[in-house]
N, C-alpha and C positions, 0 to 999 in steps of 0.2 A: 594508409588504409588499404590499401590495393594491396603490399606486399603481406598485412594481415590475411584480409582473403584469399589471397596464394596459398598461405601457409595453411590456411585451415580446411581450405581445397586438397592440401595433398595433406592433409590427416586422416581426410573423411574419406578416401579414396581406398576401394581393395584393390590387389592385385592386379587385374585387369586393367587400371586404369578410370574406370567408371567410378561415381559417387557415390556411397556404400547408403542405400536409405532405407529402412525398414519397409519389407510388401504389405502390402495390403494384407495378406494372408497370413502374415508371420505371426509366428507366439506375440510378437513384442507389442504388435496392434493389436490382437486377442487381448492381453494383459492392460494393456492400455486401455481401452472400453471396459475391460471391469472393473478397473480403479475407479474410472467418470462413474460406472452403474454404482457403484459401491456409495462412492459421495453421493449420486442423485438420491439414492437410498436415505442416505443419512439427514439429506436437507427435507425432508418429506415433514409434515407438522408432526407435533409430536404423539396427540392423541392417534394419528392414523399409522405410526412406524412400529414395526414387527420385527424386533429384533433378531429372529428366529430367519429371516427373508435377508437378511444383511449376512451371514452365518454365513447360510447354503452360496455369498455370491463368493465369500471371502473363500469356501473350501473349494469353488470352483475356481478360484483364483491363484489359489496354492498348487492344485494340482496342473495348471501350465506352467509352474515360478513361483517360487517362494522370496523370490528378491520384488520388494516392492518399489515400486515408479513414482519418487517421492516428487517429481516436478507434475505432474496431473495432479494432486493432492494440493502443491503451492499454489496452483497455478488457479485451481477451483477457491481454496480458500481465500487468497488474494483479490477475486471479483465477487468474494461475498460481504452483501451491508451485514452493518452490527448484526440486524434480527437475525437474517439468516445462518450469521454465526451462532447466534444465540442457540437455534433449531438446532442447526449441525451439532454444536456443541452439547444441546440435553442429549439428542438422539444415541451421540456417539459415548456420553454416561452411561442413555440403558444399555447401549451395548458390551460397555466393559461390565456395568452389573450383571447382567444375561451372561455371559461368558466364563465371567472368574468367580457366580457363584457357586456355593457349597453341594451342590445338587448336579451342577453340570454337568454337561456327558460330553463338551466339546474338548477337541482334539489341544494337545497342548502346541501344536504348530497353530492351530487357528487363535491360540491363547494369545500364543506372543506374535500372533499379526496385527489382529487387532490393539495388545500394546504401544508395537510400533505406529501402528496406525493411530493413536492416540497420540501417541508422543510426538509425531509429527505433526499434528493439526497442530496441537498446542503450540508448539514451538511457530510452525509458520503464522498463528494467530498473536502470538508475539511479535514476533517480526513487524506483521499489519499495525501492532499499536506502536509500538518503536519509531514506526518509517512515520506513522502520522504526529507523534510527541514530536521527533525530530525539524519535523516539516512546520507545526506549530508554532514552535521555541522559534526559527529561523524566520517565519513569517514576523512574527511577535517583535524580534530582534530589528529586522528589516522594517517593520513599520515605525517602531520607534527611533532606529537610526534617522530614518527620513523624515518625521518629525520633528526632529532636534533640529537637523541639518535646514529645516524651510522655515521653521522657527528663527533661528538666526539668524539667518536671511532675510527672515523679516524682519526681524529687530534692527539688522542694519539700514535695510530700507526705510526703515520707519523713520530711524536716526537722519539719514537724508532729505527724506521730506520734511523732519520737522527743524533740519536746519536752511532749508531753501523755503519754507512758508517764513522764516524768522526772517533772512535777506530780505524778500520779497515786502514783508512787513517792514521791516527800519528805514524799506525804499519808499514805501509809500508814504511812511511818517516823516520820513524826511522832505518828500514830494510836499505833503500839506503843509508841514511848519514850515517852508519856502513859501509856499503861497501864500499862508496867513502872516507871516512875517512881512513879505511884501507886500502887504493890502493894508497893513497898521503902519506903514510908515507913509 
């Protein structure tokens, strides 16, 4: 584990020696807050989201970078319950309808961001049902293994007691038919 951290120590590392980490100030935290505003945008209910307000954050968003920060996106969609995917998910519909319809006056780099942006929810909202089907099936698998397994266990237990209540019985019947045999004679 140590010599992993080494290594990823001297990956992360510029020139200098120091630990290369994004300033506070840099495009790449700029771009980073506008992905989060971009999502908080999108989980907003659905009667109160304005599509046209999601637009203006994405061409502010393009104009720092056009390469999008698909780990703020997993990262938001991964701590949201169903509903709020739900929300995200109409909000980010009228989005692409807003954008890719016939009327539209939006840019075609804003086009295929928000595709991207699309294609990415979906897929990491895939992922969230996958990780939970998987987790399910192995809970499911595990509870019945260990059912099985304490079930026969019982079974064999059972077997034991009901062969040590039967000793215990032949002893006693044998205890009385001594005693009544010795009291008739």
């Amino acid at each position: 584990m140590k010599d992993q951290r080494k290594n990823l120590d001297d990956l992360t590392r510029s020139d200098d020696g120091n630990l290369a980490q994004p300033h506070r100030n840099s495009n790449f935290e700029f771009r980073r807050q506008k992905v989060r505003g971009i999502c908080i945008s999108l989980q907003k209910p659905c009667e109160k989201y304005i599509a046209q307000k999601t637009v203006d954050s994405i061409e502010a968003y393009i104009k720092a970078g056009n390469r999008i920060i698909y780990s703020e996106i997993t990262n938001i969609v991964y701590n949201m319950s169903p509903e709020e995917q739900g929300t995200f998910n109409t909000n980010l519909e009228s989005l692409m309808t807003f954008v890719l319809s016939k009327d539209s006056t939006v840019s075609v780099d804003i086009q295929d961001s928000v595709i991207r942006l699309w294609d990415h929810v979906h897929l990491a909202m895939r992922q969230v049902g996958n990780a939970k089907e998987i987790l399910e099936k192995s809970t499911a698998e595990t509870k019945e293994k260990l059912y099985n397994e304490l079930y026969s266990e019982f079974k064999g237990i059972e077997k034991e007691y009901i062969t040590i209540l039967g000793i215990f019985a032949s002893i006693i019947i044998s205890f009385v038919a001594g005693i009544t045999f010795s009291l008739k004679r």
